[in-house]
Structure formats: structure tokens, C-alpha cells
C-alpha positions in Angstrom: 28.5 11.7 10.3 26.8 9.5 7.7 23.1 11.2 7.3 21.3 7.8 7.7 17.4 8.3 6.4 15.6 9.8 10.4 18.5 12.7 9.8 17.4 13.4 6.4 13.6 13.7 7.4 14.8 16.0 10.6 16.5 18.2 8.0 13.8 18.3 6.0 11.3 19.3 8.4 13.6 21.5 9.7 13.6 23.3 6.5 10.3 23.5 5.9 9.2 24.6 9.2 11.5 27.3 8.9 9.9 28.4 5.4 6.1 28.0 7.2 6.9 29.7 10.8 9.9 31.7 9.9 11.7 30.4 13.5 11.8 27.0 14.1 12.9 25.3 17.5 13.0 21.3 18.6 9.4 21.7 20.0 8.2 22.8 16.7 10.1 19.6 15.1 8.6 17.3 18.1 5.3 18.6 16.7 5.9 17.6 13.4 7.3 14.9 13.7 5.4 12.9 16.5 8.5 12.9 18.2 9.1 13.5 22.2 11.3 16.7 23.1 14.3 14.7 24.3 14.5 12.7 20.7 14.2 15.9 18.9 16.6 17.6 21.7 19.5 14.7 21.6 19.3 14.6 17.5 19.8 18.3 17.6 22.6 17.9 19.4 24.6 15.5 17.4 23.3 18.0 14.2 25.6 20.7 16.4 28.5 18.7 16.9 28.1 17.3 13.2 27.6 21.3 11.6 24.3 20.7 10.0 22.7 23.4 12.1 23.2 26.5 14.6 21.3 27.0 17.8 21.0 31.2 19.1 20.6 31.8 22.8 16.6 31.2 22.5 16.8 28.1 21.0 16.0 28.8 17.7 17.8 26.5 14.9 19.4 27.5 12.0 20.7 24.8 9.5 24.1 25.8 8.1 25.3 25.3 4.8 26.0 21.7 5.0 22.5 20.9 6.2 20.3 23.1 4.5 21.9 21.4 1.3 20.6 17.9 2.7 17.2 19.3 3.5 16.4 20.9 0.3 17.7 17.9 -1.8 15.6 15.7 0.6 12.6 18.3 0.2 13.3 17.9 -3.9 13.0 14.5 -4.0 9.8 14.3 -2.1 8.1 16.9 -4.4 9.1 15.6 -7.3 9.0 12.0 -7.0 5.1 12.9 -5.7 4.5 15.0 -9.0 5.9 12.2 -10.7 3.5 9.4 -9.1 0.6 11.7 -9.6 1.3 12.1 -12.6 0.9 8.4 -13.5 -2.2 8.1 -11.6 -1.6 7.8 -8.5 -3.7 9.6 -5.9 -2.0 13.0 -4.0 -2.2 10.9 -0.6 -0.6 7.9 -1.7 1.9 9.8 -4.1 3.2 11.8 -0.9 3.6 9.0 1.2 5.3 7.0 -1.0 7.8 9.3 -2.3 8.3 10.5 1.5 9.6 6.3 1.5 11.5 6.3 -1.7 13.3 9.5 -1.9 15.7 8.1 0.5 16.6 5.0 -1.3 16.7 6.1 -4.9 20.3 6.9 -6.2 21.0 10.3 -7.0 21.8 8.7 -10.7 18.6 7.6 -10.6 16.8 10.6 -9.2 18.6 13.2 -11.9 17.2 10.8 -14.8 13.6 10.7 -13.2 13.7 14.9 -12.9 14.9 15.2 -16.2 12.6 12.6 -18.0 10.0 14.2 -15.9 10.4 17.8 -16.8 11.3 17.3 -20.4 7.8 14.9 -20.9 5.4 16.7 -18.1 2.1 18.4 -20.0 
């Protein structure tokens, strides 16, 4: 399963719902997301068959390996390419929207040369 842009946002608000509630299940991603129940519940589904996350008996998702490393690479760029557009000037607002749009077009090339000019050149 190619994780196409909508997979790498469910990831990452899988993620960090998990960090902010502690238990996270498709109604809590719904919520997040603006999503109905049956989007969240069919995309969960396809996650399960795929191995990107683990559903118990209540419901409650787990990512596994495999998608916890998408989410946090997802939740990386966003931060980061944020911190960077704030740092240039750009409002918090705006900064988080945009890099919510860009960190799932920018090469991971690309993204390693930003972090590192970034965190070598930050004040």
C-alpha cells in the first residue's frame, strides 16, 4: 500500500491523539479530522489489512511499527517546516497550515537539508 497524502494525515492524527488522550479510537479520529465514522472506519480497515495499525476488542487503535514510523516522520515535518516558516516571518496560523500542505510534497532530500540548515542557523 502506497501511503498517498489522506493516509499520512490519518497516521498523524492517529499519533497525536494517542499522545493527548492516551486511547485513541475512529470516533476520536472522525473528531479530528471532520471526517464521518464510516470514512474513518473503512480507512482503518485498509490500515489493518496494510499493518499500519492494531485494533483490541474495544476498539482502540494501536499503530504498529510500520505506521507509527509514518506518523512521526509526518508529525516531524509539520513541526519543523512550521518553526521554519515562523521563523522567517511568517505568522504561527499561516506557518501551520502551510507546512500541514507542504510536508507531504517536499522530498525527504529536501526535508533533511531544511532540518539541518535549520538547526545548525536557528537563534
Amino acid at each position: 500500500m502506497i501511503i498517498q497524502e489522506a493516509g499520512e494525515m490519518y497516521l498523524e492524527t492517529i499519533l497525536v491523539l494517542k499522545q493527548k488522550l492516551g486511547r485513541v479510537r475512529s470516533i476520536d479520529v472522525a473528531n479530528e479530522m471532520g471526517y464521518s465514522k464510516p470514512t474513518v472506519s473503512e480507512q482503518m480497515k485498509k490500515f489493518r489489512e496494510n499493518g499500519y495499525i492494531e485494533m483490541d476488542s474495544e476498539g482502540y487503535i494501536s499503530l504498529t511499527d510500520a505506521g507509527k514510523e509514518i506518523g512521526e516522520r509526518t508529525y516531524e515535518r509539520h513541526n519543523l517546516t512550521a518553526q521554519i516558516l515562523m521563523s522567517i516571518g511568517v505568522d504561527e496560523e499561516t506557518a501551520f497550515i502551510d507546512a500541514c500542505r507542504i510536508e507531504h510534497y517536499i522530498s525527504q532530500k529536501t526535508f533533511d537539508c531544511m532540518k539541518e540548515y535549520y538547526l545548525k542557523h536557528r537563534r
